[in-house]
C-alpha positions as a Markdown table, in Angstrom:
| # | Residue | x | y | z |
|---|---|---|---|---|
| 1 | Unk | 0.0 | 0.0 | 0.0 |
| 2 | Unk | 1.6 | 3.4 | -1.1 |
| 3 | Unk | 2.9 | 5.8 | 1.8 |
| 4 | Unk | 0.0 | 8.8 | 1.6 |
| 5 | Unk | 2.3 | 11.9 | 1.1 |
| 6 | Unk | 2.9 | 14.6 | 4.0 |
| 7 | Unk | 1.0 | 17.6 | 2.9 |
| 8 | Unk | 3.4 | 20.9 | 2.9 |
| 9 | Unk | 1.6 | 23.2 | 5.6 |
| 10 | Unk | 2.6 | 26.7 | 6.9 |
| 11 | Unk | 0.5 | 26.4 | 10.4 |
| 12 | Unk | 2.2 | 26.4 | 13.7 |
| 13 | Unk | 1.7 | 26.2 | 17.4 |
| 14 | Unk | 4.1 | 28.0 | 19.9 |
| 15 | Unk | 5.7 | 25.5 | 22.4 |
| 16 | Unk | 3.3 | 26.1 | 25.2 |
| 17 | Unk | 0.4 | 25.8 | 23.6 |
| 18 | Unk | 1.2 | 21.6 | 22.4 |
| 19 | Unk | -0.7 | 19.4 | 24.6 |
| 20 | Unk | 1.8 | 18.0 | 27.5 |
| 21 | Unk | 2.6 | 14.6 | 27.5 |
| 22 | Unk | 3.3 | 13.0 | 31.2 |
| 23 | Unk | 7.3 | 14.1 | 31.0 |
| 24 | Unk | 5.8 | 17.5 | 30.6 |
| 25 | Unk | 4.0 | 17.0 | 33.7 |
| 26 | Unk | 7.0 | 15.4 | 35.4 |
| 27 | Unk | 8.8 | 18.5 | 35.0 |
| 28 | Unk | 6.0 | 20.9 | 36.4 |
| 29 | Unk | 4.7 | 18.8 | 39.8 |
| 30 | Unk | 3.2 | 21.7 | 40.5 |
| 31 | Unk | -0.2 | 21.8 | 39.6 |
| 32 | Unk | -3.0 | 24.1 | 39.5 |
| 33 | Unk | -5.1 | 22.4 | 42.1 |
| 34 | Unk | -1.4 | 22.3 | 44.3 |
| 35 | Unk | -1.3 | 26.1 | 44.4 |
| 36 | Unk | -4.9 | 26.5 | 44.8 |
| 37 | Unk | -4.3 | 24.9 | 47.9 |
| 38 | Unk | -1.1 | 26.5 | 49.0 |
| 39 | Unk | -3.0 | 29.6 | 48.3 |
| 40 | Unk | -6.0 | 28.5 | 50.8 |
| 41 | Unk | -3.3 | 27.7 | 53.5 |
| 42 | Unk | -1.6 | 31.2 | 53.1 |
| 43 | Unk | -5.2 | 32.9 | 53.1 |
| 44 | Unk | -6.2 | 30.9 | 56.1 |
| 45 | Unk | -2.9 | 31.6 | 57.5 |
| 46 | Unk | -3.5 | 35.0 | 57.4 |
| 47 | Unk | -7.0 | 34.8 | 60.1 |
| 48 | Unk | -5.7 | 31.6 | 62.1 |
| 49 | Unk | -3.3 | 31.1 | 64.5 |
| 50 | Unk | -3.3 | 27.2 | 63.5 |
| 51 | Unk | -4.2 | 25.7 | 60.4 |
| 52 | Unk | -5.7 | 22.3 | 60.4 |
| 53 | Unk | -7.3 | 19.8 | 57.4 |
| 54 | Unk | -10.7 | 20.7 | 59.2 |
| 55 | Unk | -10.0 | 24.4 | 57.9 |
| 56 | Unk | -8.3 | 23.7 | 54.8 |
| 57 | Unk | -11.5 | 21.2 | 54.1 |
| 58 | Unk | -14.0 | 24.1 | 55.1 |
| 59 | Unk | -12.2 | 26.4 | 53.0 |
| 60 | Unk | -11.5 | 24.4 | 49.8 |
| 61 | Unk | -15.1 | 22.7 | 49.7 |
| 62 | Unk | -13.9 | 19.5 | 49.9 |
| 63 | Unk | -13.1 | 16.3 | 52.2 |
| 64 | Unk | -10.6 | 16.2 | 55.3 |
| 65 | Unk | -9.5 | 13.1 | 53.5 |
| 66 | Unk | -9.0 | 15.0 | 49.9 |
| 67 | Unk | -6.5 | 17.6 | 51.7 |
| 68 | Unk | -4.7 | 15.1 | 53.7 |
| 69 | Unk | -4.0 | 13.0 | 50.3 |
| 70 | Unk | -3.0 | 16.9 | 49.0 |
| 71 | Unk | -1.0 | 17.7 | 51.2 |
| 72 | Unk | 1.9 | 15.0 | 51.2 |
| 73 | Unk | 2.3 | 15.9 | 47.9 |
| 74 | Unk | 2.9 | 19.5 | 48.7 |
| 75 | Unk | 5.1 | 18.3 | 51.3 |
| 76 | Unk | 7.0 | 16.1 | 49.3 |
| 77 | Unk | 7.3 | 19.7 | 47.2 |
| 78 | Unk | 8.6 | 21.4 | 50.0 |
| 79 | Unk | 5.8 | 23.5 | 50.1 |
| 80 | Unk | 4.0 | 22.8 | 53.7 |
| 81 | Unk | 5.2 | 21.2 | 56.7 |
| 82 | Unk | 2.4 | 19.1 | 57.9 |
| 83 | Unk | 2.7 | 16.9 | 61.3 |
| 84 | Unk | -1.2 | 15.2 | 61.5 |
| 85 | Unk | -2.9 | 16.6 | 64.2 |
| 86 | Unk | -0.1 | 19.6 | 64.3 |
| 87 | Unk | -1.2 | 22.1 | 61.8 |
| 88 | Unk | 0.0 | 23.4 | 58.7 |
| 89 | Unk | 2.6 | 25.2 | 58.2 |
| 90 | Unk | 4.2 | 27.0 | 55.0 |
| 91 | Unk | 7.3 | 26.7 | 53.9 |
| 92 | Unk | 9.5 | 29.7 | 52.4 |
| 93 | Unk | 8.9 | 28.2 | 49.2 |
| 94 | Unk | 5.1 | 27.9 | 49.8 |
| 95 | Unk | 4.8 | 31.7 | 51.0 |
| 96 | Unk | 6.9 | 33.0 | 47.9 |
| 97 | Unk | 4.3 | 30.6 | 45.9 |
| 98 | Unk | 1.2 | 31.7 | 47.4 |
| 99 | Unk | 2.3 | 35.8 | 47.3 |
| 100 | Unk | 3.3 | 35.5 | 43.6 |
| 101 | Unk | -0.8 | 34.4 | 43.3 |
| 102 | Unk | -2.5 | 36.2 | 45.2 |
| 103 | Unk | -0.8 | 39.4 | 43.7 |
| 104 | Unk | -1.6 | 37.8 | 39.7 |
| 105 | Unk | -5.0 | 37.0 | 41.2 |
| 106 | Unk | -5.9 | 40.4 | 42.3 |
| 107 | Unk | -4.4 | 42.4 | 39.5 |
| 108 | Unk | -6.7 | 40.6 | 37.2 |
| 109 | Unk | -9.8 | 41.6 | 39.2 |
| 110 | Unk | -8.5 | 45.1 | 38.6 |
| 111 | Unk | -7.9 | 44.6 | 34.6 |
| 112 | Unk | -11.3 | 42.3 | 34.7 |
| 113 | Unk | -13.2 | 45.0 | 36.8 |
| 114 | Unk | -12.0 | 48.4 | 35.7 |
| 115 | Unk | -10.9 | 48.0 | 32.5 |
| 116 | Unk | -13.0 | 45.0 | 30.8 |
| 117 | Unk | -15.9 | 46.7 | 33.0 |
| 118 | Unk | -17.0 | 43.0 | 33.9 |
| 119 | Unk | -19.4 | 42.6 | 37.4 |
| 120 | Unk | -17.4 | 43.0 | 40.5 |
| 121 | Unk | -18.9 | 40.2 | 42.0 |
| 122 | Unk | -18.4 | 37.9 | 39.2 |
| 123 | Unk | -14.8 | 37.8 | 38.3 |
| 124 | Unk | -13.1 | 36.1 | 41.4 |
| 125 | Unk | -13.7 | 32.8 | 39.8 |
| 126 | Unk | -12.3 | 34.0 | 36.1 |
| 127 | Unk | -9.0 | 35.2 | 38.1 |
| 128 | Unk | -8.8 | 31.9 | 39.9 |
| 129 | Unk | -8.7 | 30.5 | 36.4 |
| 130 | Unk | -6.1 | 32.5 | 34.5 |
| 131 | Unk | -4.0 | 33.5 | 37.7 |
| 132 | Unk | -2.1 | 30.2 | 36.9 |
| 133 | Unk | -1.2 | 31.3 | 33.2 |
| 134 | Unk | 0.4 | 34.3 | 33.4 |
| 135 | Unk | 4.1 | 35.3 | 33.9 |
| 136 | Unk | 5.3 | 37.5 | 36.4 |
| 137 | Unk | 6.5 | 39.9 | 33.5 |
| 138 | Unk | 2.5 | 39.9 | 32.2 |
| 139 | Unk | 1.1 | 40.7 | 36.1 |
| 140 | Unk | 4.4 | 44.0 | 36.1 |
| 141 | Unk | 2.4 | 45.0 | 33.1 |
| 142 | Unk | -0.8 | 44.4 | 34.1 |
| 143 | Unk | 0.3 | 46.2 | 37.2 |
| 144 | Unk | 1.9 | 49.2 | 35.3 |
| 145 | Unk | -1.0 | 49.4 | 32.8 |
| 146 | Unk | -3.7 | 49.8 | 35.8 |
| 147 | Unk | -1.5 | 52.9 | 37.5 |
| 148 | Unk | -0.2 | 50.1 | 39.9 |
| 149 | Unk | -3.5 | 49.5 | 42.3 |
| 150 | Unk | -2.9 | 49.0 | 45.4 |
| 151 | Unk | -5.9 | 46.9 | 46.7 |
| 152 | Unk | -8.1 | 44.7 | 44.2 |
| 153 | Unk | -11.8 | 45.7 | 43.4 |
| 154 | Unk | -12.8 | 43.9 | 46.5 |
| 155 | Unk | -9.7 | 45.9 | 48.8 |
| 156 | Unk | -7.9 | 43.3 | 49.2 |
| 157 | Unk | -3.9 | 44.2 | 49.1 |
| 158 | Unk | -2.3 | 43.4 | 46.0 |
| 159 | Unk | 0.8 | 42.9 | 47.9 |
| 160 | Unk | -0.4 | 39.6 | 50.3 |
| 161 | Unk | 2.6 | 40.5 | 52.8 |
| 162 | Unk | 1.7 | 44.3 | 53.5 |
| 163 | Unk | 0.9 | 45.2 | 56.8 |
| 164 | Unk | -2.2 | 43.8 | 58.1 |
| 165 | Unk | -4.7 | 46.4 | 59.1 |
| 166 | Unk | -8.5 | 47.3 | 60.3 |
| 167 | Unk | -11.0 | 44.8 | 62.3 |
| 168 | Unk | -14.2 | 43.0 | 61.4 |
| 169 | Unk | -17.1 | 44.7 | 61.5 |
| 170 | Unk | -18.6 | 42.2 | 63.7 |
| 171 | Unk | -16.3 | 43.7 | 66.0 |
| 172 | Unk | -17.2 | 46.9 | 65.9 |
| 173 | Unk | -19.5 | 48.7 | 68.9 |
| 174 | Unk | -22.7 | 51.0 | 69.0 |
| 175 | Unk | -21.4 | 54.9 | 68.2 |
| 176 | Unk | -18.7 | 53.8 | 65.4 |
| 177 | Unk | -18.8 | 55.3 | 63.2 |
| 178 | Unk | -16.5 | 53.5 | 60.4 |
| 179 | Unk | -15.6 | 52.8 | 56.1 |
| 180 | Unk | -15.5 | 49.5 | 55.0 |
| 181 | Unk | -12.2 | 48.3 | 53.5 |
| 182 | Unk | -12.1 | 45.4 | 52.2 |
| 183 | Unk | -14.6 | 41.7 | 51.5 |
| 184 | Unk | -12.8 | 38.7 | 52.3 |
| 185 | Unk | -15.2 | 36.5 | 51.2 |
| 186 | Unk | -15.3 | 36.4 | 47.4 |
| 187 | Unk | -17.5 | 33.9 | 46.8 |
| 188 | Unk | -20.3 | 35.3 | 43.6 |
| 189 | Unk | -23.4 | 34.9 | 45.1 |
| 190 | Unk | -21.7 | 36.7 | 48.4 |
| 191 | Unk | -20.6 | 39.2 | 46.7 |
| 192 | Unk | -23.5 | 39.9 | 45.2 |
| 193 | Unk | -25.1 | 40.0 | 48.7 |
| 194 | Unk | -23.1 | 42.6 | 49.7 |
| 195 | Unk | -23.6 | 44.6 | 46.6 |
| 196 | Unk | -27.1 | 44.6 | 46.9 |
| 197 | Unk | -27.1 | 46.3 | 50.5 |
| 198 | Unk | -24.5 | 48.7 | 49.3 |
| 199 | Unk | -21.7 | 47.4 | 51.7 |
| 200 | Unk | -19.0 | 47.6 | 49.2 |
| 201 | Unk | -15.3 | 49.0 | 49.8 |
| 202 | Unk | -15.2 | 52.5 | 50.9 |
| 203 | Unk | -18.3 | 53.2 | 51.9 |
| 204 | Unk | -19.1 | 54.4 | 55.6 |
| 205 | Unk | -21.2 | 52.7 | 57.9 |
| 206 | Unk | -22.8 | 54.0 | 61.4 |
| 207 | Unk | -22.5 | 50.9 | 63.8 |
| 208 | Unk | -26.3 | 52.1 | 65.4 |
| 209 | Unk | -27.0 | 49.2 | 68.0 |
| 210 | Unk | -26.5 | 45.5 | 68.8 |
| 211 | Unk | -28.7 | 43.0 | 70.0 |
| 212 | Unk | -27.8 | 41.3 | 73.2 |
| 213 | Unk | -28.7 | 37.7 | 71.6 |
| 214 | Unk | -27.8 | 36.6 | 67.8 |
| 215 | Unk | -25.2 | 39.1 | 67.6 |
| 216 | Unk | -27.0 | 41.2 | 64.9 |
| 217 | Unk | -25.9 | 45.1 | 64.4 |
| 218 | Unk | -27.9 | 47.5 | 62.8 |
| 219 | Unk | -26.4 | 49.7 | 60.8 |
| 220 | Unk | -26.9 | 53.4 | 58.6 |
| 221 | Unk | -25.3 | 53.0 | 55.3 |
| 222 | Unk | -24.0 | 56.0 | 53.6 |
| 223 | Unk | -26.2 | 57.1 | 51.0 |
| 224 | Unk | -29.1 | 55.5 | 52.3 |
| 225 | Unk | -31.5 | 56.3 | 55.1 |
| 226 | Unk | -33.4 | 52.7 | 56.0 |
| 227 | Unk | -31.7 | 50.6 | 59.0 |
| 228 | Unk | -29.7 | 47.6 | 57.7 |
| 229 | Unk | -30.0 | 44.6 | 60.1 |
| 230 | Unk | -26.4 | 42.2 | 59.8 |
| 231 | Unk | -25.9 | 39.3 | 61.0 |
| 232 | Unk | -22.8 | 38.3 | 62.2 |
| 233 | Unk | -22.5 | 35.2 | 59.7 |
| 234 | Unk | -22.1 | 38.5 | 57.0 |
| 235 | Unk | -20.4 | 41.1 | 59.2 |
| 236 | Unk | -17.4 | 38.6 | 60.0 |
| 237 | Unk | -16.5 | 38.8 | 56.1 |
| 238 | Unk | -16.6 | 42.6 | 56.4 |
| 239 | Unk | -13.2 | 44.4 | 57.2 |
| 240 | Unk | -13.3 | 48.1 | 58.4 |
| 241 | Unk | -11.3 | 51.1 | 59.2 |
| 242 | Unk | -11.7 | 53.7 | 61.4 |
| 243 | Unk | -11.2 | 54.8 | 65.2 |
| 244 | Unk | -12.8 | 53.1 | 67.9 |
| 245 | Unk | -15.9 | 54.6 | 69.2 |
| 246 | Unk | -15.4 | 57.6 | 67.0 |
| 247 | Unk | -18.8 | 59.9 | 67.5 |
| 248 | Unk | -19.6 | 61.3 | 64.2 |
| 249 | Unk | -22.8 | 60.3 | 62.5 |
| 250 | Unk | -23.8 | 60.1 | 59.1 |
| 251 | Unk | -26.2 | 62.5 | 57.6 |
């Protein structure tokens, strides 16, 4: 049987976008799902003096036995120390990891949100998706392009390791008067919570009274004139600046 000839053709692929074979994969252990999850520990890190598979589980959506299974293999990657029933710790190597994320993570809600005009409570997912795929060269001009924000659309700090400051509004008293700063819980159909009641990033909030059972605050949102009722399930999400028992009411 004749040998069909090989057809002359001028179409190419760049390297990275051939399918990878398993040598491919050998070479990169790292996975997406593996920095998803170093990225959870750093986040959870970040509220909690002790990480456990409990958290990590709760966070990630997923099985205590799921992260267990994940987490020798970041530990085999010298990315988490892990001692069962000890917590989880980072490495250097997992910190440098998860700060190079969040930071790609967050300046894509900035391109996504201010510059592709897409919702700003429906873009944490997309970011999740394509922070893995872009260079640290393509976030510097991302970065450079959007006049270098300093906090992503939801105020969270582009930099993960700057200093950590405000309190939960959950902690806040009667009297406060104080300005949101930042939503730490990014899931959509939070988000769109949030948005709805017009608790989004810099706006200013008058903490009006507490009730002495089922921790709910009432609130007087700027721009509004109707008492907002929060639970505390909601207001733990919500991080705040401002002086403590500051006076000055909202018109």
């Amino acid at each position: 049987m004749a040998q069909k000839a090989v057809r002359e053709i001028s179409l190419r692929v760049p390297a990275s976008c051939r399918p990878k074979s398993v040598k491919d994969y050998e070479k990169s252990p790292i996975t997406e799902s593996i920095e998803e999850y170093t990225e959870g520990v750093y986040r959870l890190q970040e509220e909690l003096e002790e990480v456990g598979t409990g958290d990590i589980a709760k966070y990630m959506s997923c099985t205590s036995a799921s992260v267990t299974t994940m987490l020798k293999r970041m530990a085999d990657l010298g990315l988490v120390e892990h001692t069962p029933y000890q917590g989880v710790i980072l490495t250097e190597k997992g910190e440098a990891l998860s700060v190079s994320l969040l930071r790609k993570h967050r300046l894509l809600e900035c391109l996504l949100v201010d510059f592709l005009q897409l919702p700003w409570d429906d873009v944490h997912d997309l970011a999740c998706k394509l922070e893995h795929y872009i260079s640290e060269e393509v976030a510097d001009n991302i970065a450079a392009a959007m006049g270098n924000p300093v906090t992503c659309p939801h105020g969270n700090p582009i930099d993960a390791t700057a200093p950590k400051d405000g309190r939960r509004l959950s902690d806040c008293s009667p009297g406060e008067t104080v300005t949101i700063s930042k939503i730490t819980d990014e899931r959509p159909e939070f988000l769109t919570y949030i948005k709805s009641i017009g608790l989004l990033p810099q706006t200013k909030v008058d903490v009006q009274s507490r009730t002495p059972f089922g921790d709910v605050i009432t609130l007087c949102v700027e721009g509004t004139s109707a008492p907002l009722p929060l639970g505390r399930d909601v207001a733990v999400s919500i991080w705040v600046s401002g002086e403590k028992h500051a006076k000055t009411k909202l018109n």
